[in-house]
FIZABA-176491 format. One record per residue: y, x, z of N, C-alpha, C in turn. Coordinates in nm, 2 decimals, decimal comma. Atoms other than C-alpha are relative to their C-alpha. Example, Ala and Ser with C-alpha at 12.3 -4.5 7.8 and 13.67 -1.06 7.14 Angstrom:
! residues 2
+--------+--------+--------+--------+--------+--------+--------+--------+--------+
|   n_py |   n_px |   n_pz |  ca_py |  ca_px |  ca_pz |   c_py |   c_px |   c_pz |
+--------+--------+--------+--------+--------+--------+--------+--------+--------+
|  -0,12 |   0,09 |   0,00 |  -0,45 |   1,23 |   0,78 |   0,12 |   0,09 |   0,00 |
|  -0,11 |  -0,09 |   0,00 |  -0,11 |   1,37 |   0,71 |   0,11 |  -0,08 |   0,08 |
+--------+--------+--------+--------+--------+--------+--------+--------+--------+
This chain:
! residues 74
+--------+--------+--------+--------+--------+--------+--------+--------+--------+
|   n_py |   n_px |   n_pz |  ca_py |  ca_px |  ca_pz |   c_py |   c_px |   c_pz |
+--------+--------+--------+--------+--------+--------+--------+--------+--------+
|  -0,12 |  -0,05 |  -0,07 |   2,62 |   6,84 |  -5,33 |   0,04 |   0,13 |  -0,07 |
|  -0,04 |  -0,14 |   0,03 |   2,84 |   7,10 |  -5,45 |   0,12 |   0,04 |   0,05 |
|  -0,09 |  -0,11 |  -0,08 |   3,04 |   7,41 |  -5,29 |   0,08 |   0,07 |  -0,04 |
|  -0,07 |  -0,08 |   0,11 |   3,32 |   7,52 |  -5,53 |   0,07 |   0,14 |   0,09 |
|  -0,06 |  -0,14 |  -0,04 |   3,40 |   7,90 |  -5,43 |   0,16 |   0,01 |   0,01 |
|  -0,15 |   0,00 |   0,01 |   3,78 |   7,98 |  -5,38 |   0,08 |   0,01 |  -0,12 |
|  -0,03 |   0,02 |   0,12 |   3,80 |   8,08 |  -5,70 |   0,01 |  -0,08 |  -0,12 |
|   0,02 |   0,15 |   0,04 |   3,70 |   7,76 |  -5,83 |   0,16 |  -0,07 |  -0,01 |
|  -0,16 |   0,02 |  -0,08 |   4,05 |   7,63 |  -5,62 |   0,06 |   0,05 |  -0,06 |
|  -0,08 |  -0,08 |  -0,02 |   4,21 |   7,89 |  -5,69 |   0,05 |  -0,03 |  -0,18 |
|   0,05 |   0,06 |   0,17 |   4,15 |   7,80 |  -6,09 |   0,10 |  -0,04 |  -0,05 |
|  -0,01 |   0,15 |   0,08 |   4,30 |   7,48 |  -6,09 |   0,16 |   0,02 |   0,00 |
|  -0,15 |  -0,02 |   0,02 |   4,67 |   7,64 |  -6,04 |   0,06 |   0,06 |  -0,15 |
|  -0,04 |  -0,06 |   0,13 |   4,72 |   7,82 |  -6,35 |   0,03 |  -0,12 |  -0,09 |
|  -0,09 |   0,11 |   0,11 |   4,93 |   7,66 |  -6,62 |  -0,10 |  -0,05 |  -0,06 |
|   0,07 |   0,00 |   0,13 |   4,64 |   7,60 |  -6,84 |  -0,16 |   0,04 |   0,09 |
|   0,08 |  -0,02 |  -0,09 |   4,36 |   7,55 |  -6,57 |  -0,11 |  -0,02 |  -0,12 |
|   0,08 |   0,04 |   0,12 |   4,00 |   7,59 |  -6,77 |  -0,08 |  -0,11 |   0,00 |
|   0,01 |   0,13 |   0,01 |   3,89 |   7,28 |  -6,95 |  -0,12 |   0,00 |   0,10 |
|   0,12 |   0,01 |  -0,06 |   3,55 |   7,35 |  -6,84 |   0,01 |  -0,08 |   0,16 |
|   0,02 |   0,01 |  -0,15 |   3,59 |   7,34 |  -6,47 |   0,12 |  -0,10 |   0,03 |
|  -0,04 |   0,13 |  -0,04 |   3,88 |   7,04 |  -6,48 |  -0,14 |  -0,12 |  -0,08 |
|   0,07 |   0,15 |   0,02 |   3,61 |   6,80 |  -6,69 |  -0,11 |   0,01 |   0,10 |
|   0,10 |  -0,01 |  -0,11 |   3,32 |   6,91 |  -6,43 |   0,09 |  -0,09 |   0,11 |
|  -0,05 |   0,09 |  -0,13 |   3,55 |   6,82 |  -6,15 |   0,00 |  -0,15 |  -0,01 |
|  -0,01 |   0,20 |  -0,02 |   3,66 |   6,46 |  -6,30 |  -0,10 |  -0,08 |  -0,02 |
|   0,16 |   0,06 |  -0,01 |   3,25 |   6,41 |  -6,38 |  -0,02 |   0,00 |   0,11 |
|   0,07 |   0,00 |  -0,14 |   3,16 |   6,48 |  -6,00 |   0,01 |  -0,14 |   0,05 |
|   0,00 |   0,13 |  -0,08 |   3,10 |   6,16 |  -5,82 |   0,11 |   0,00 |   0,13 |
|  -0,02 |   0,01 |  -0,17 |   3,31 |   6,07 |  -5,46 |  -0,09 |   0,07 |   0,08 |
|   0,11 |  -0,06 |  -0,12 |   3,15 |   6,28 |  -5,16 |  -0,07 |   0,06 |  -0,02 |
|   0,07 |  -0,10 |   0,07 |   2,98 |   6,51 |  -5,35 |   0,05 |   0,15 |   0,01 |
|  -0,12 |  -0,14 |  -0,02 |   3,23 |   6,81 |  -5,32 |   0,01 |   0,00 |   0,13 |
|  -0,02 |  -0,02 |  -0,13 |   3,23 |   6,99 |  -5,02 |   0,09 |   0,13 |  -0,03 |
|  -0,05 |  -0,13 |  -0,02 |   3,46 |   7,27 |  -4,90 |  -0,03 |   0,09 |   0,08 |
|   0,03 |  -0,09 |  -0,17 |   3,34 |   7,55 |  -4,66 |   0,11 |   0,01 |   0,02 |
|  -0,10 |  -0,03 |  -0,09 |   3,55 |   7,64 |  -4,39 |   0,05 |   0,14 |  -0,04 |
|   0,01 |  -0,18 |   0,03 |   3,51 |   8,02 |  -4,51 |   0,10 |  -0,06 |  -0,12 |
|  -0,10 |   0,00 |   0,12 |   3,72 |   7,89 |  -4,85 |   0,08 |  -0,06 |   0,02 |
|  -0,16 |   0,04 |  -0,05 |   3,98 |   7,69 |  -4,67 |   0,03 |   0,10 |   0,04 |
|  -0,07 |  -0,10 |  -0,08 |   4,04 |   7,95 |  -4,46 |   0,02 |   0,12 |  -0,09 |
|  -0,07 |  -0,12 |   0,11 |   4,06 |   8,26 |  -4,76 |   0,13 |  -0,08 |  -0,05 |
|  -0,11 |   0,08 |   0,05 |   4,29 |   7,97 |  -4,95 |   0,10 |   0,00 |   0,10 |
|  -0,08 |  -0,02 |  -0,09 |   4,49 |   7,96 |  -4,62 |   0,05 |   0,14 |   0,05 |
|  -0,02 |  -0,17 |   0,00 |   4,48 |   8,33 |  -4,60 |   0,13 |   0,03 |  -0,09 |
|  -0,05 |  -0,04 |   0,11 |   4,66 |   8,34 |  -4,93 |   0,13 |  -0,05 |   0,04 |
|  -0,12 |   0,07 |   0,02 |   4,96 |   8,11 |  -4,88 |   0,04 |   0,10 |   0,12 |
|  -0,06 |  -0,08 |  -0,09 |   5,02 |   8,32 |  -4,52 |   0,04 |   0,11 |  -0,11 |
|  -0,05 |  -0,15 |   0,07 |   5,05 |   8,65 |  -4,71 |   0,09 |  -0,04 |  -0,11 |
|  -0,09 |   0,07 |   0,11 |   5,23 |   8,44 |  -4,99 |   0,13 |   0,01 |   0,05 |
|  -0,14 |   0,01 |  -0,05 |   5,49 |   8,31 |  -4,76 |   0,10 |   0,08 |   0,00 |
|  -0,07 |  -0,10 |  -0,05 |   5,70 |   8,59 |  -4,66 |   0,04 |   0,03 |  -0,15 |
|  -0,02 |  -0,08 |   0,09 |   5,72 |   8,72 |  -5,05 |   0,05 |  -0,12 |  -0,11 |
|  -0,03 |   0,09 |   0,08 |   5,75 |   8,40 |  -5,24 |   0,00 |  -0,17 |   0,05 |
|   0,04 |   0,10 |  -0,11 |   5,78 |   8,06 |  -5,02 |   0,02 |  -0,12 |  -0,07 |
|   0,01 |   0,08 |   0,05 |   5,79 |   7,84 |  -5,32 |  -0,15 |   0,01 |  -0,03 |
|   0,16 |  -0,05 |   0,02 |   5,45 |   7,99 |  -5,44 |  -0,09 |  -0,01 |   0,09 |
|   0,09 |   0,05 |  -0,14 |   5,30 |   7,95 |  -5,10 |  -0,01 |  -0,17 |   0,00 |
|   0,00 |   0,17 |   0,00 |   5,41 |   7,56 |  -5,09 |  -0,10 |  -0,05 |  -0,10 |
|   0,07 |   0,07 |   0,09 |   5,26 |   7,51 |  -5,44 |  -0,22 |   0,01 |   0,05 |
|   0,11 |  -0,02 |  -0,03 |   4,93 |   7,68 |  -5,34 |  -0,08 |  -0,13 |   0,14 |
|   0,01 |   0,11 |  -0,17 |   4,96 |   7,46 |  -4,98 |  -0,05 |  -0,12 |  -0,05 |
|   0,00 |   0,13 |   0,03 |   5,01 |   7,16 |  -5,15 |  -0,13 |   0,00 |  -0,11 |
|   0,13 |  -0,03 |   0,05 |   4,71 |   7,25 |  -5,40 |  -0,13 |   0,00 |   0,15 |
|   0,06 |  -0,07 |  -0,11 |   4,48 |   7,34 |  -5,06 |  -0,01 |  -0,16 |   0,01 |
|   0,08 |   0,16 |  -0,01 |   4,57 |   6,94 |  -4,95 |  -0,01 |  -0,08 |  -0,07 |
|   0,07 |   0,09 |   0,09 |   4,51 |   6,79 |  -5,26 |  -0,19 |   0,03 |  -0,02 |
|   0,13 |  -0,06 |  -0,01 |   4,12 |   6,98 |  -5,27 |  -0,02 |  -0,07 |   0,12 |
|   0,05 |   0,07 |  -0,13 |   4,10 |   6,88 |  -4,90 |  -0,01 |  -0,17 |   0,00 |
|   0,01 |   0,07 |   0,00 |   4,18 |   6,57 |  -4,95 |  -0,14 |  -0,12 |  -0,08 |
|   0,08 |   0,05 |   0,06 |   3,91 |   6,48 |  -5,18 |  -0,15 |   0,07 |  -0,02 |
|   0,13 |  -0,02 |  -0,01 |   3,63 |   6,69 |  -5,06 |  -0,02 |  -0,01 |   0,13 |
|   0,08 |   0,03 |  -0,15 |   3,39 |   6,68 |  -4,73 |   0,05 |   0,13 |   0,03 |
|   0,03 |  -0,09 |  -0,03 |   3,39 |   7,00 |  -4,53 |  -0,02 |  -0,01 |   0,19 |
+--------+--------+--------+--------+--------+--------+--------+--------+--------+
């Protein structure tokens, strides 16, 4: 089982996300990746305080948030 930290997430946005930690991810098995609730909710932190300042920047992060969700347990 593994618990990638926010900054893990947070990673995979940058133009030029690092190799390392996209080929780890596409090695993980199915169901193996879990998300705490503690790193949804900072990640959801982020896009709130986003919104207001930049509300395309908040969407891309959003839409990052349910692509992660979508493919881990938590």
């Amino acid at each position: 089982m593994y618990l990638p930290d926010a900054n893990v997430v947070s990673g995979l946005r940058e133009p030029k996300p690092h190799a390392a930690i996209v080929s780890w991810l596409n090695s993980v098995e199915n169901g193996i990746l879990h998300l705490a609730t503690v790193t949804r909710g900072e990640i959801q932190a982020s896009v709130e305080l986003t919104r207001d300042q930049d509300p395309e920047k908040a969407t891309e992060i959003e839409s990052l948030l349910d692509l992660v969700m979508d493919v881990t347990t938590y």
